[in-house]
N, C-alpha and C positions, 0 to 999 in steps of 0.2 A: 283173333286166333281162336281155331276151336279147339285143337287138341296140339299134347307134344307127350312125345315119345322118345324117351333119351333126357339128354341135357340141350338146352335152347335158351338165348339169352331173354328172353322172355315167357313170361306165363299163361296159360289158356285165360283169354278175355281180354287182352290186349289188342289194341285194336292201332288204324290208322285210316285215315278217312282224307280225300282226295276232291276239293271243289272243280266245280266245269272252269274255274280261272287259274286252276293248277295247285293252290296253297293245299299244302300237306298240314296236316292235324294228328300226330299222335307218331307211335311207332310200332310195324308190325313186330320187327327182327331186330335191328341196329345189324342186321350183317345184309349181305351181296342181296341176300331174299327181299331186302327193302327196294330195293331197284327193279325187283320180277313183281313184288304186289304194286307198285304203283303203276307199273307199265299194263298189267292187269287193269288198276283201276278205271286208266285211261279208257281203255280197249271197253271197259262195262259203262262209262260216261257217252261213248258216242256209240254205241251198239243198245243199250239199256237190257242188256242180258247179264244175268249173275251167273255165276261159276264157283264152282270149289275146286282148290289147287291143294296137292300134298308139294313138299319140300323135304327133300334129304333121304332118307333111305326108302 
């Protein structure tokens, strides 16, 4: 995570990391956003593109 704005159950540097066998390591959010960064993740494992994503307002 790079930044937050508001309240968020996590803090900037937090992270979560996603191998090509699927195992999840860490946590972006603990909310609904963990289900959109992994699905991202995926999408960046078979593409090898990175991306920045905002979440919530």
């Amino acid at each position: 995570m790079v930044a937050v704005h508001g309240s968020a159950p996590r803090s900037p540097g937090s992270a979560l990391a996603v191998g090509v066998d699927r195992a999840v390591i860490g946590s972006a959010s603990g909310s609904c956003v963990e289900g959109a960064v992994y699905d991202l993740c995926q999408e960046a494992l078979a593409s090898g593109a990175c991306t920045l994503e905002s979440f919530g307002y």
